[in-house]
One Martini backbone bead per residue (centre of mass of N, CA, C, O) as a GRO file, in nm:
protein
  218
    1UNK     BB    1   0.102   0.029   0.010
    2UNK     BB    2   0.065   0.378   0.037
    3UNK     BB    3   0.211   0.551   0.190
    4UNK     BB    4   0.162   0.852   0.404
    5UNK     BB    5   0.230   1.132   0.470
    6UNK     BB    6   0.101   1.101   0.773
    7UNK     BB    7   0.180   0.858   0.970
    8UNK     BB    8   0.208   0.705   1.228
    9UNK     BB    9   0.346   0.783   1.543
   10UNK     BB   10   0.473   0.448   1.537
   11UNK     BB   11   0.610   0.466   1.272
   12UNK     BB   12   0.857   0.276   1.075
   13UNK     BB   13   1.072   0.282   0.789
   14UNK     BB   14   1.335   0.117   0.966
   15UNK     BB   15   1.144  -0.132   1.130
   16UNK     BB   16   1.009  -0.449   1.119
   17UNK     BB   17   0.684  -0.622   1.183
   18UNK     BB   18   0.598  -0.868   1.393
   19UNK     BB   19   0.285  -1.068   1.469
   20UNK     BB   20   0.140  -1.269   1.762
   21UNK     BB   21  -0.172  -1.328   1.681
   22UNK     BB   22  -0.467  -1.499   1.680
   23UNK     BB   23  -0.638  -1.290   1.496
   24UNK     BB   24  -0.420  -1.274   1.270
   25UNK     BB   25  -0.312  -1.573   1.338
   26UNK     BB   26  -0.309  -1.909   1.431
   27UNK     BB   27  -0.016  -2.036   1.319
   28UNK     BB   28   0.117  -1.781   1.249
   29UNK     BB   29   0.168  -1.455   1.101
   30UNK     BB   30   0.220  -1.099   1.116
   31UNK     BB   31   0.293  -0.809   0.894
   32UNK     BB   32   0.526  -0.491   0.886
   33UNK     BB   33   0.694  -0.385   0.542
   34UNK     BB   34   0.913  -0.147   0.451
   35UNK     BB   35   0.915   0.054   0.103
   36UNK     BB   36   0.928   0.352   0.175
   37UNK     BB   37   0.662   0.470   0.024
   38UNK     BB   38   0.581   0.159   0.082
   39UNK     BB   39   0.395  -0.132   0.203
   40UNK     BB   40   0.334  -0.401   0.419
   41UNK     BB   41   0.030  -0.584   0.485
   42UNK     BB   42   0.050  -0.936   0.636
   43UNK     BB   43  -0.030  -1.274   0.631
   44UNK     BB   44  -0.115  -1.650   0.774
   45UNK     BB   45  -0.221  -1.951   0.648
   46UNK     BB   46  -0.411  -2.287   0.725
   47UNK     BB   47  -0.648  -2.207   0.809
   48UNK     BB   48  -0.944  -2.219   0.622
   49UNK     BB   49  -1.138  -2.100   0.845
   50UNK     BB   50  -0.933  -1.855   0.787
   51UNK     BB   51  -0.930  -1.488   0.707
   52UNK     BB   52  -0.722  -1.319   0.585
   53UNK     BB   53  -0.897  -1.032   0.474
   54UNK     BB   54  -0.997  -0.975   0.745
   55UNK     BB   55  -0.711  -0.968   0.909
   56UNK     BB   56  -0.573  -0.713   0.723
   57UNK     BB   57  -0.766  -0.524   0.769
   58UNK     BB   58  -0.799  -0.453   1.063
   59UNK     BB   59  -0.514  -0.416   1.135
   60UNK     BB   60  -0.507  -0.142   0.950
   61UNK     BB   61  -0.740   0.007   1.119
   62UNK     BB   62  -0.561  -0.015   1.384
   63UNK     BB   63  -0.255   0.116   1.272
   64UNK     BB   64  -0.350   0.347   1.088
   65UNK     BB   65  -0.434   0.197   0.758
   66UNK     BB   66  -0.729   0.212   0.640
   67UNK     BB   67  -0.709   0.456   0.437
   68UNK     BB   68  -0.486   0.377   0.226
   69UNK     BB   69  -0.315   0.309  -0.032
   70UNK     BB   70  -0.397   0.040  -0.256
   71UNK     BB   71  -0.172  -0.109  -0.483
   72UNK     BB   72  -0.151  -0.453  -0.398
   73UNK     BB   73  -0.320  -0.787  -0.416
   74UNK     BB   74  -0.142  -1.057  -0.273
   75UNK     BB   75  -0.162  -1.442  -0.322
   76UNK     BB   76  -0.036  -1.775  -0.176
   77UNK     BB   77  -0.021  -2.109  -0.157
   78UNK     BB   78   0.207  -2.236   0.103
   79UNK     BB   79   0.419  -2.492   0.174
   80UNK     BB   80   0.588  -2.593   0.514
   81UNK     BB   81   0.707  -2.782   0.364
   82UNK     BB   82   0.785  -3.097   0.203
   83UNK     BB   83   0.727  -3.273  -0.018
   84UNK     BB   84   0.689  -3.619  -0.143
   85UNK     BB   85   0.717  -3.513  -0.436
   86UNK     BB   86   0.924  -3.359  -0.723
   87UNK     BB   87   0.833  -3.615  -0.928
   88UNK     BB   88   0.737  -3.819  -1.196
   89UNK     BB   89   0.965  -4.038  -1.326
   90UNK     BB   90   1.083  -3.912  -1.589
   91UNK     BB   91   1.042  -3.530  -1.709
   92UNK     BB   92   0.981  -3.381  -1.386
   93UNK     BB   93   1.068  -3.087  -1.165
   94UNK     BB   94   1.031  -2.926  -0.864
   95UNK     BB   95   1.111  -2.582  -0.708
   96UNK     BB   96   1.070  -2.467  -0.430
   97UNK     BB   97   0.724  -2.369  -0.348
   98UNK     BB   98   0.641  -2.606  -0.486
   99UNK     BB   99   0.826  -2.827  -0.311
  100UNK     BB  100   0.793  -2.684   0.025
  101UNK     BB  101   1.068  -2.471   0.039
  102UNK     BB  102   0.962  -2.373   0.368
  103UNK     BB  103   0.999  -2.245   0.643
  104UNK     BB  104   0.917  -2.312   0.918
  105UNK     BB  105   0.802  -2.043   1.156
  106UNK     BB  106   0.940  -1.807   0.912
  107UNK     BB  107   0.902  -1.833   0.580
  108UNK     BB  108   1.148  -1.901   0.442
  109UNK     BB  109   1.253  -1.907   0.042
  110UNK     BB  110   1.514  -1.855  -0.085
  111UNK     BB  111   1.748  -2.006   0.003
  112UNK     BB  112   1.611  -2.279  -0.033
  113UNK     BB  113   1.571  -2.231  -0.329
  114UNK     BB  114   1.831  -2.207  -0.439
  115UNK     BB  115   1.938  -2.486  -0.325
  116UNK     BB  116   1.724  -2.647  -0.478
  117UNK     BB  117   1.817  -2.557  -0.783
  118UNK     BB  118   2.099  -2.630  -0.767
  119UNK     BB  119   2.042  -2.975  -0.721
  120UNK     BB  120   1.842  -2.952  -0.975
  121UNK     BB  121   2.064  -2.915  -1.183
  122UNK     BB  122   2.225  -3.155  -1.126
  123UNK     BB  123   2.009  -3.365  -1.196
  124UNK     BB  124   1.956  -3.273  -1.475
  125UNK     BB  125   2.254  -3.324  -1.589
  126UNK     BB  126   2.230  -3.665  -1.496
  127UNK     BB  127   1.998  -3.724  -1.691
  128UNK     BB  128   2.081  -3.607  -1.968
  129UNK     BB  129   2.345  -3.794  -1.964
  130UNK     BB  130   2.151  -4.068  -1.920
  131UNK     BB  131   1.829  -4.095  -1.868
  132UNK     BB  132   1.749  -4.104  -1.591
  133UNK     BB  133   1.547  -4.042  -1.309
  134UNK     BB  134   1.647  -4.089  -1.056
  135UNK     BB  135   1.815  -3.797  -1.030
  136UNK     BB  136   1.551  -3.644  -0.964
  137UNK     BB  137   1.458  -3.829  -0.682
  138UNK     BB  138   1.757  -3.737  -0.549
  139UNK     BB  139   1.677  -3.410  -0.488
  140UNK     BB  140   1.517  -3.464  -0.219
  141UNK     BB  141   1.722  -3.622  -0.065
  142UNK     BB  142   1.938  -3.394  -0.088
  143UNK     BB  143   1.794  -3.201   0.119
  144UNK     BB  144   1.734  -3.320   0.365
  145UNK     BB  145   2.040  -3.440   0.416
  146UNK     BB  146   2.071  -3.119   0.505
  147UNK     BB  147   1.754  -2.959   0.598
  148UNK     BB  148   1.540  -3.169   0.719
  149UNK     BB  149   1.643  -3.088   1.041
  150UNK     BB  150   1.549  -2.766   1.056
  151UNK     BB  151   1.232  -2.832   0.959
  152UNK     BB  152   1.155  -3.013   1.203
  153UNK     BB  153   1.198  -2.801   1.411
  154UNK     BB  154   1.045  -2.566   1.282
  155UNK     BB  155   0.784  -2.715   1.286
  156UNK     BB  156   0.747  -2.798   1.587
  157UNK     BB  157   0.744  -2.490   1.694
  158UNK     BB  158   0.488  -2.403   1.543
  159UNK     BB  159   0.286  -2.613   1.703
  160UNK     BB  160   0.323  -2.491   1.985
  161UNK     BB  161   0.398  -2.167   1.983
  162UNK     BB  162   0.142  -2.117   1.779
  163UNK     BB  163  -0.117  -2.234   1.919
  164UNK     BB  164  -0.108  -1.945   2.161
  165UNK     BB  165  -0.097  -1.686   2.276
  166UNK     BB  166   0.044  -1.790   2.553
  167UNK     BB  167   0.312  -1.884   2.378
  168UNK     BB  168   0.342  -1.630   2.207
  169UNK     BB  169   0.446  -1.483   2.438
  170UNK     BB  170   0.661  -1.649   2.543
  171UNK     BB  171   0.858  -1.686   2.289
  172UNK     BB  172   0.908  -1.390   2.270
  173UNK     BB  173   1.044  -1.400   2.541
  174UNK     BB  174   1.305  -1.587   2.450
  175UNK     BB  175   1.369  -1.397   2.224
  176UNK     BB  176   1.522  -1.217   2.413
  177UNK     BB  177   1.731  -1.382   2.468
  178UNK     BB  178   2.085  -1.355   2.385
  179UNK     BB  179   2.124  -1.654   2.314
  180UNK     BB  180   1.879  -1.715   2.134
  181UNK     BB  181   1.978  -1.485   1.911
  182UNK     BB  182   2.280  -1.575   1.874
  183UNK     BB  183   2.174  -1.886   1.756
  184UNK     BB  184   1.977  -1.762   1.528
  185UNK     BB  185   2.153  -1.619   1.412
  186UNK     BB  186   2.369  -1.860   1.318
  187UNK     BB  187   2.169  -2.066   1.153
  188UNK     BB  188   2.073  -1.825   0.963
  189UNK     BB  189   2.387  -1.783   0.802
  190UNK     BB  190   2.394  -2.085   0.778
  191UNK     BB  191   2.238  -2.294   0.792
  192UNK     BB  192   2.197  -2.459   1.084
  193UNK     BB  193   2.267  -2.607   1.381
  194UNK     BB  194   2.413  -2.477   1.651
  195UNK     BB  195   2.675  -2.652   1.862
  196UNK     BB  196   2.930  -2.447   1.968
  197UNK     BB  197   2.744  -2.387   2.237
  198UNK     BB  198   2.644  -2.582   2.504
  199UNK     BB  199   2.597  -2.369   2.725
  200UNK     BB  200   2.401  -2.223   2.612
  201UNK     BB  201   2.174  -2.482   2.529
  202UNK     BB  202   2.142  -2.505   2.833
  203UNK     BB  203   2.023  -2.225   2.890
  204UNK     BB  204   1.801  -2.266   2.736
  205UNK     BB  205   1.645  -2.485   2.822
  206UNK     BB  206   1.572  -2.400   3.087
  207UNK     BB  207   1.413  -2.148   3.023
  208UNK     BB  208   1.203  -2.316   2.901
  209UNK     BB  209   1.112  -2.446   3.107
  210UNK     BB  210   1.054  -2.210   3.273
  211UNK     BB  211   0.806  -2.123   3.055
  212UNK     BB  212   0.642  -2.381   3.037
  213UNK     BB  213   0.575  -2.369   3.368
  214UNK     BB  214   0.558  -2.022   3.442
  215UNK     BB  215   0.836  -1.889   3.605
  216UNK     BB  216   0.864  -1.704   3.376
  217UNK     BB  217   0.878  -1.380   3.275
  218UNK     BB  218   0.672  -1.181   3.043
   0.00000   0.00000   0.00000
C-alpha cells in the first residue's frame, strides 16, 4: 500500500514489525515491512476456515492504515514443508515453493529455493547425460539430508509455540534472551543448527523449561 503523508506517529519506516496473535493468525504471524514511499501488511495461514482478508483489514484499521491507498493485493498459497515427491518419476522436477522448501515458523524461502535449484540443476545434468530419471528423485533426497532436520526443528516449534497466545507471549518472551538471539543468528547466516556452544544450548534449555512451567517472567 502507498504510505501516507502523514503515517502514524508509531509507524517506523526502518523498522520490520512482526506480530503474533491469534486473531491476525492462528498458526503463523501477521507482518508490516517497509518499502519505501510504500508497505506490505499482510499474514499467513493454513487454515482453511480463517480469513486472511478480513484479518489484514482489520490490522490496518488498527494500526492506523484503514485508509491508505492499496496498491496491490496478492496472495499464494504456500506449503511449509517439503512436499512427499519432486518429480513425475519421468522428466519433470519442481523447486522452490512449488516443492514445498519454505521454512515453518519463519516462512523464509529464498535461501531454500536457491540451494534446493542448485542440486537439482544437478540432477537435471546427471538425467540429461544418462537419462535415468532416479537422478531427478535424488534431489529431494539431498536437500533433506541437508536440510530436513532444520524444518523439522522448525516444524515442531511452529506446532507448539504458536498454538495459542499464551504460548505466543512465551515465545516473544524467550526471544528476548541473548543466548537465543545469538545461536538464531548463527544458525540463521548459517542454515543449520548451531552445536558450538554447549553452555548457550544448556542454558536455554533451562529458561525453556522455566516458560513452559510458567516461572519465568513473560
Amino acid at each position: 500500500m502507498q504510505r501516507p503523508a502523514t503515517p502514524p506517529a508509531d509507524y517506523d519506516d526502518q523498522r520490520c514489525d512482526v506480530i503474533y496473535r491469534g486473531s491476525l493468525s492462528p498458526d503463523f504471524y501477521a507482518w508490516v515491512f517497509p518499502h519505501g514511499d510504500t508497505l506490505s501488511i499482510g499474514t499467513g495461514s493454513a487454515n482453511k476456515g480463517f480469513s486472511l482478508r478480513h484479518s489484514v483489514a482489520a490490522y490496518r484499521r488498527e494500526i492506523g492504515f484503514g485508509d491508505a491507498v492499496t496498491v496491490r493485493r496478492e496472495g499464494a498459497p504456500i506449503p511449509l514443508k517439503p512436499l512427499p515427491r519432486w518429480d513425475n518419476g519421468r522428466d519433470v522436477i519442481v523447486i522452490g515453493d512449488a516443492a514445498g522448501v519454505v521454512a515453518p515458523s519463519s516462512g523464509e524461502g529464498i535461501y531454500y529455493a536457491m540451494a534446493c535449484g542448485r542440486m537439482a540443476a544437478d540432477g537435471v545434468a546427471e538425467f540429461l547425460s544418462t537419462g535415468q530419471a532416479k537422478h531427478l528423485r535424488k534431489v529431494r533426497r539431498r536437500f533433506l539430508g541437508e536440510h530436513g532436520r532444520v524444518f523439522w526443528v522448525l516444524g515442531i516449534m511452529q506446532r507448539f509455540w504458536y498454538s495459542s497466545d499464551k504460548r505466543r507471549e512465551r515465545f516473544v518472551s524467550i526471544c528476548r534472551d541473548r543466548d537465543v538471539q545469538q545461536l538464531t543468528f548463527d544458525a540463521y547466516m548459517h542454515k543449520r543448527l548451531v552445536r558450538a556452544r554447549p553452555m548457550a544450548h544448556v542454558r536455554i534449555f533451562f529458561k525453556d523449561v522455566a516458560h513452559l512451567l510458567g516461572l519465568a517472567r513473560v
